[in-house]
C-alpha positions in Angstrom: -27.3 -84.9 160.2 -25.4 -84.4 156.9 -27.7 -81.0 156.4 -26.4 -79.5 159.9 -22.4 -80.5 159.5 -22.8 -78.9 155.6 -24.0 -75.9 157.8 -21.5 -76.3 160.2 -18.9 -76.0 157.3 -20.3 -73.5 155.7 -20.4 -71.5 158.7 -16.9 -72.5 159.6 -15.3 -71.1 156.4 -17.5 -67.6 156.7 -15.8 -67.7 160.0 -12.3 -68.1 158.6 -13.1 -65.0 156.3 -14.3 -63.1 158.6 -11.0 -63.3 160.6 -8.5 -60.5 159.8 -5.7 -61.5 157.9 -3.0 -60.7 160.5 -5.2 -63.0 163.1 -4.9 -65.4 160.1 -1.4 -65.0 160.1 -1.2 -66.2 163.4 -3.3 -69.6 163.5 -0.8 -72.0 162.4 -3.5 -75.2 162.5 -7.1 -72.7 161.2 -9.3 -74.2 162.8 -11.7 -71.9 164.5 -15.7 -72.5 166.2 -18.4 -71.4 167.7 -18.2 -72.9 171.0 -15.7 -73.4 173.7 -13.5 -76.0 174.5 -14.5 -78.1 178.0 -12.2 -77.7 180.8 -8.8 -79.7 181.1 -9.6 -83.4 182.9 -7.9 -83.9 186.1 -5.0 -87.0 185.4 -1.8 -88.0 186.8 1.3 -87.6 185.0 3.0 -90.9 183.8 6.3 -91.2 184.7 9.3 -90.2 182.6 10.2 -93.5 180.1 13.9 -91.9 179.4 16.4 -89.5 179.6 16.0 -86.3 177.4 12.0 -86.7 177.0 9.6 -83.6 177.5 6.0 -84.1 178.6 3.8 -82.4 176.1 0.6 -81.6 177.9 -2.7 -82.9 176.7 -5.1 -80.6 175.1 -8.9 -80.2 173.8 -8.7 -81.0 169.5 -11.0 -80.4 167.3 -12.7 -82.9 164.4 -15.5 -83.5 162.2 -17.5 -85.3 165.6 -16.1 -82.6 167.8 -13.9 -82.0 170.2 -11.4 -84.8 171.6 -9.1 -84.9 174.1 -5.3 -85.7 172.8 -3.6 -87.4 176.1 -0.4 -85.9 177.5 2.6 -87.5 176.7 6.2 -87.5 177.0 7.9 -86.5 173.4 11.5 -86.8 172.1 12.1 -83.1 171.0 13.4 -83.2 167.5 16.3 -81.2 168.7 18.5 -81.1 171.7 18.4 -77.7 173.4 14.3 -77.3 172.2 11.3 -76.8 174.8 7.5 -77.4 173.4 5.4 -74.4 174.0 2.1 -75.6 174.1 -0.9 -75.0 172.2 -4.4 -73.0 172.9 -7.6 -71.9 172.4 -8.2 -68.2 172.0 -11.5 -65.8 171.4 -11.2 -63.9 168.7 -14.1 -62.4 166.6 -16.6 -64.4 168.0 -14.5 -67.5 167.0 -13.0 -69.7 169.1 -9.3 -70.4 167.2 -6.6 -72.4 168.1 -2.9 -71.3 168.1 -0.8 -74.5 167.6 2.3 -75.6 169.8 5.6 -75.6 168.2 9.3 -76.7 169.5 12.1 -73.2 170.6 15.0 -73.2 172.5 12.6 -71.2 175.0 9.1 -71.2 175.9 6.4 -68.9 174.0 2.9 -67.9 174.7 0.2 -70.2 175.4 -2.1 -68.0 176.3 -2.1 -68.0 179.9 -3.1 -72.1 180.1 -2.2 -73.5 183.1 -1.6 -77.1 181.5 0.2 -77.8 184.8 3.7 -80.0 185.1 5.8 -76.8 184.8 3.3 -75.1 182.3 1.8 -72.7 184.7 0.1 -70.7 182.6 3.6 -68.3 181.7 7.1 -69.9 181.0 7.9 -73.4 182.0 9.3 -74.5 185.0 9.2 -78.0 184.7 13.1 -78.8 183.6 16.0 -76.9 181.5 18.9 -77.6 179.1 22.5 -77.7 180.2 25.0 -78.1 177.1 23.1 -81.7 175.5 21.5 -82.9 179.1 17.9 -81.9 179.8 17.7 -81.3 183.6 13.8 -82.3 185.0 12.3 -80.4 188.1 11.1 -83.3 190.6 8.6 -80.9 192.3 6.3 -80.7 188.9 7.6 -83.8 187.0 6.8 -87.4 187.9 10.3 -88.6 187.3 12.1 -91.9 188.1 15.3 -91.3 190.0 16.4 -94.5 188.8 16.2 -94.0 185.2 16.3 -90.2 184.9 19.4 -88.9 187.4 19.8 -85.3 186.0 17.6 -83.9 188.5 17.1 -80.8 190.7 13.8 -79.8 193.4 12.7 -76.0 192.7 9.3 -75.1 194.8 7.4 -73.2 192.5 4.7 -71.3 193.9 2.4 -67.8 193.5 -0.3 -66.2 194.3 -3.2 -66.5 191.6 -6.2 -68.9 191.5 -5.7 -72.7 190.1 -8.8 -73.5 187.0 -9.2 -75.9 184.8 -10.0 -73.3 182.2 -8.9 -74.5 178.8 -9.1 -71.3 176.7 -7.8 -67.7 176.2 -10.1 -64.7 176.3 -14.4 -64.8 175.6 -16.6 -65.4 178.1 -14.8 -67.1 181.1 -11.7 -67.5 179.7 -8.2 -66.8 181.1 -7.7 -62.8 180.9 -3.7 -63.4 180.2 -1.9 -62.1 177.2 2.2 -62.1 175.9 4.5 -60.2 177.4 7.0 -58.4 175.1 9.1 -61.5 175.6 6.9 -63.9 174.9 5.9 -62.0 171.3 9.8 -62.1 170.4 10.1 -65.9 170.9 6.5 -66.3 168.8 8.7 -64.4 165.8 11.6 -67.2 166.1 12.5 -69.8 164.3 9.6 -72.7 165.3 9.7 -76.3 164.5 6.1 -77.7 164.7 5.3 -80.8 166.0 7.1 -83.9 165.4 5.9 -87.4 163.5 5.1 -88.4 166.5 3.2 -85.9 168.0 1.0 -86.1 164.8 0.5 -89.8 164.9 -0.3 -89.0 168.5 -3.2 -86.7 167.6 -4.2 -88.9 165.0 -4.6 -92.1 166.9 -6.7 -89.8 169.2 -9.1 -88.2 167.1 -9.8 -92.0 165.8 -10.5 -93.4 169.3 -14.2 -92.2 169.8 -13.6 -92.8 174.0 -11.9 -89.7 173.6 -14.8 -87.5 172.1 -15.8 -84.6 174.5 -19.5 -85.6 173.5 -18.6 -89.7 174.8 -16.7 -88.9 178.0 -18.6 -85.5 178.9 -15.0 -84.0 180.0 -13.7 -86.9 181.5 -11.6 -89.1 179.1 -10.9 -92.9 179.9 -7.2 -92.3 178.8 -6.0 -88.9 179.9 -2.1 -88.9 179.7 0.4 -92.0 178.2 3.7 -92.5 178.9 4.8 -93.0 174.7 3.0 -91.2 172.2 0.1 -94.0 170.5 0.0 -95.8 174.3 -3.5 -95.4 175.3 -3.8 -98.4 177.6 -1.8 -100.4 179.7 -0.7 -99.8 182.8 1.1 -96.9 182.5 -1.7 -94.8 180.8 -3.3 -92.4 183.1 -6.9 -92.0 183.9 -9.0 -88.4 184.3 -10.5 -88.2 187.1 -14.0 -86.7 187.8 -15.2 -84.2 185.9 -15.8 -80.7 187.2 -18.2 -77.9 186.6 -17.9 -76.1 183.0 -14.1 -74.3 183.8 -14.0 -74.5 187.4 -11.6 -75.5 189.6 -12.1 -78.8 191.3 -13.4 -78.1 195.0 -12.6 -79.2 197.9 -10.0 -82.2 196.3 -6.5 -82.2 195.7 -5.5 -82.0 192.2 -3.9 -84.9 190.9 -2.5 -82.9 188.1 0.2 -81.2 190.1 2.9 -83.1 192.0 3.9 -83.1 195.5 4.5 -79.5 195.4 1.5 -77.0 193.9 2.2 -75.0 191.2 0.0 -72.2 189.8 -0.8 -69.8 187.3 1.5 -66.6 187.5 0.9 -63.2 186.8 1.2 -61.7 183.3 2.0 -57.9 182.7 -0.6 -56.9 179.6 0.4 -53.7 178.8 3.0 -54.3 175.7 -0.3 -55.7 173.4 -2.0 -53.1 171.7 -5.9 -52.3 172.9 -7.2 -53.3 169.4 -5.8 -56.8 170.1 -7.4 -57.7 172.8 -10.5 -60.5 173.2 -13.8 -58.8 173.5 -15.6 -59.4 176.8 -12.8 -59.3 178.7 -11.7 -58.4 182.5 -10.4 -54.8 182.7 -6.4 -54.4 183.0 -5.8 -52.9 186.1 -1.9 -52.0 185.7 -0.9 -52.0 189.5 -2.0 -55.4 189.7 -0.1 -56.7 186.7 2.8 -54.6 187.4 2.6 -56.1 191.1 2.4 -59.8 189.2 5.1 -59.0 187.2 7.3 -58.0 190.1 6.4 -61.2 192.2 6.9 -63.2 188.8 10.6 -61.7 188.2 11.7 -62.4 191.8 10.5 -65.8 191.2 12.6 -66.6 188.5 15.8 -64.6 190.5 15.0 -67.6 193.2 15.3 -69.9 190.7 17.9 -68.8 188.8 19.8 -68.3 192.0 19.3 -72.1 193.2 19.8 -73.4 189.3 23.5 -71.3 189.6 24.5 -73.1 193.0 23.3 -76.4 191.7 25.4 -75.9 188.3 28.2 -74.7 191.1 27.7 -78.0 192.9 28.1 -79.8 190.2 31.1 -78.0 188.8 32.8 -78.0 192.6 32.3 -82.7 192.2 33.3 -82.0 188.6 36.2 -80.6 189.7 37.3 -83.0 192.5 36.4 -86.4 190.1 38.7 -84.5 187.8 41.5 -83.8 190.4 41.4 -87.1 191.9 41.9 -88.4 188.3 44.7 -85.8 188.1 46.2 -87.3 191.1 45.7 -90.5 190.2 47.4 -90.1 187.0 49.9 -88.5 189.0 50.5 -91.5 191.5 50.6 -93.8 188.2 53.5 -91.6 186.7 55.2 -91.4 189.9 55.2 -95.3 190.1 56.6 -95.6 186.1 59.2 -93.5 187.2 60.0 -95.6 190.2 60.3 -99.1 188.4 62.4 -97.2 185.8 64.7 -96.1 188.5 64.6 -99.4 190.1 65.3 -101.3 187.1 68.0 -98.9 186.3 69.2 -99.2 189.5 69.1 -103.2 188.8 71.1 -102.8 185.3 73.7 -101.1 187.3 74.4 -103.3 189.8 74.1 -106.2 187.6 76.7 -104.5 185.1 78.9 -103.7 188.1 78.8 -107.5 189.4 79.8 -108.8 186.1 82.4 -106.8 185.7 83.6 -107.4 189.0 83.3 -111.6 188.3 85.6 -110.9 185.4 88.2 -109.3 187.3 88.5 -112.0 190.1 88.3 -114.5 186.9 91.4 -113.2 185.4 93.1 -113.2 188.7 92.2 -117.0 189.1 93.5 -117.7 186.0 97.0 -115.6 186.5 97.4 -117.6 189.8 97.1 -121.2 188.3 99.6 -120.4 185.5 103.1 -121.7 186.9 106.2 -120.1 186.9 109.2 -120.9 184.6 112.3 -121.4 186.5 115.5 -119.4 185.9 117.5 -120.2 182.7 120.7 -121.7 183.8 124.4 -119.7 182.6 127.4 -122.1 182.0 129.9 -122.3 184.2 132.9 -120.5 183.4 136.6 -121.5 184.3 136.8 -119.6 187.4 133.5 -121.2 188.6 135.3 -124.7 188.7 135.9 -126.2 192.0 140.2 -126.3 193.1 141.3 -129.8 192.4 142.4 -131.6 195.4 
């Protein structure tokens, strides 16, 4: 055993070298093998613990035992205004190689995955930032409506085929590959994954229920509603496993919420020949340009229903605001109406004082009494004849 996994190294590092150095460039993790990642499991989303968390869909790893299933989660972004881009498995050189995730303001290239919950397979669909609040999609998110209230319902829906294929490119994989978009947000500014996310990965790659060589594809614990939760309640089980990257038959897929949501179309013709997968499905350019189309009208739609719900919301934005505009109105219009009233009150009470004063000094004039007349002397004319 020890013999084969020094082989196994040894083969893994002649691998490495053999990979160009601009394909180098690109793997952020390195690790590249020889065989194929098993198809996604089948699980229901948990629902959303708290405002301003984005589910970070679970994905095939790869460790000294194998590969093992890290459970989908829902993740604090280490910055408001950042979406996670996923990562993925892609054939190159005869080496399967995987392209980590990493946190942008918008949504890379995953490589065509359709991770589901919004990740169709190109762009996200499953929520969007306004200012600081994160806005969640109920027709791809399992969202409370009683703890998470920024909410809107977009229908997503197109005309490709639903898999469970888990890689980009070889032999059955997903034929998809970056628009010219897509490669500009890949040359941003990333910020790759948080503590958590780490610890997440971690805790998985320890738990050996979650070895593709234990479960055979179909993981005891297949999504957690915390990063670390892999039991209770709330963690989410796979559910039976399917044929090697098929779609399940004849069931529906627990994966997707009440509303379907599928892979779209990709237009292929900005990447270069010489960097495409080997063993690939032909381009055929009518058929991209025609998913390209049907994939830009889609996002018209949406943009279209996003602008009348931000409308909405500015329209009862507007009204809270002008009935607090007339309330602080009425409130003025009352202080100005005591003051009147209490002016009106000083008045009167000035003018009734004043008015007691007057009729008190007209009391007190009328009790004073009057002096008689000073008597003259009489004078010898004024004295009575004698008789």
């Amino acid at each position: 055993m020890r013999i084969a996994r020094l082989i196994c190294s040894v083969l893994l590092a002649v691998g490495l070298l053999a990979i160009p150095a601009q394909s180098r460039a690109q793997v952020v993790v390195g690790i590249s093998v020889r065989i194929g990642p098993p198809p996604l499991p089948v699980y229901v989303q948990p629902a959303c613990p708290e405002p301003g968390y984005i589910w970070v869909p679970g994905y095939w790893a790869y460790g000294p035992d194998g590969y093992f299933w890290v459970p989908g989660t829902w993740v604090e972004p280490p910055e408001v205004g950042l979406l996670w881009t996923p990562g993925y498995w892609g054939w190159e050189n005869d080496f399967y190689v995987w392209h980590a995730g990493y946190w942008e303001p918008e949504v890379g290239y995953y490589g065509g995955i359709n991770y589901g919950f919004g990740y169709t397979g190109v762009g996200f669909f499953g929520g969007y930032w306004r200012d600081r609040t994160y806005y969640y999609n109920r027709a791809v998110t399992n969202v409370n409506v009683t703890v998470v209230r920024n909410t809107y319902n977009t229908t997503v829906v197109n005309t490709t085929t639903t898999n469970r294929v888990s890689f980009n490119g070889g032999p059955g994989g997903v034929a998809a590959r970056p628009t010219s978009r897509e490669i500009g947000a890949e040359r941003q500014r990333h910020i790759t994954m948080t503590t958590e996310q780490t610890q997440h990965q971690q805790a998985a790659s320890s738990n050996r229920t979650l070895l593709a060589s234990v479960n055979h594809g179909r993981p005891d614990v297949a999504a957690s509603p915390r990063p670390g939760q892999f039991n209770g309640r709330a963690a989410a089980e796979s559910g039976r496993p399917t044929g090697p990257n098929r779609a399940p038959e004849n069931r529906k897929e627990t994966s997707r919420s009440e509303n379907p949501v599928v892979n779209g179309g990709r237009n292929t013709s900005d990447r270069p020949l010489t960097s495409r997968p080997p063993n690939t499905a032909p381009v055929n350019p009518a058929r991209e340009q025609k998913h390209q189309q049907q994939l830009d009208w889609l996002r018209q739609q949406q943009t279209q229903e996003r602008q009348r719900v931000d409308q909405k919301q500015q329209q009862e934005q507007q009204k809270l605001q002008q009935r607090a505009a007339d309330n602080r109105k009425q409130q003025e219009t009352q202080r100005k109406q005591q003051q009147q009233v209490q002016q009106l009150e000083r008045k009167h009470e000035g003018q009734q004082q004043k008015l007691q004063l007057k009729q008190q000094q007209e009391r007190q004039r009328q009790q004073k009494p009057e002096k008689p007349p000073a008597r003259s002397k009489p004078s010898q004319n004024d004295k009575p004849p004698s008789q």
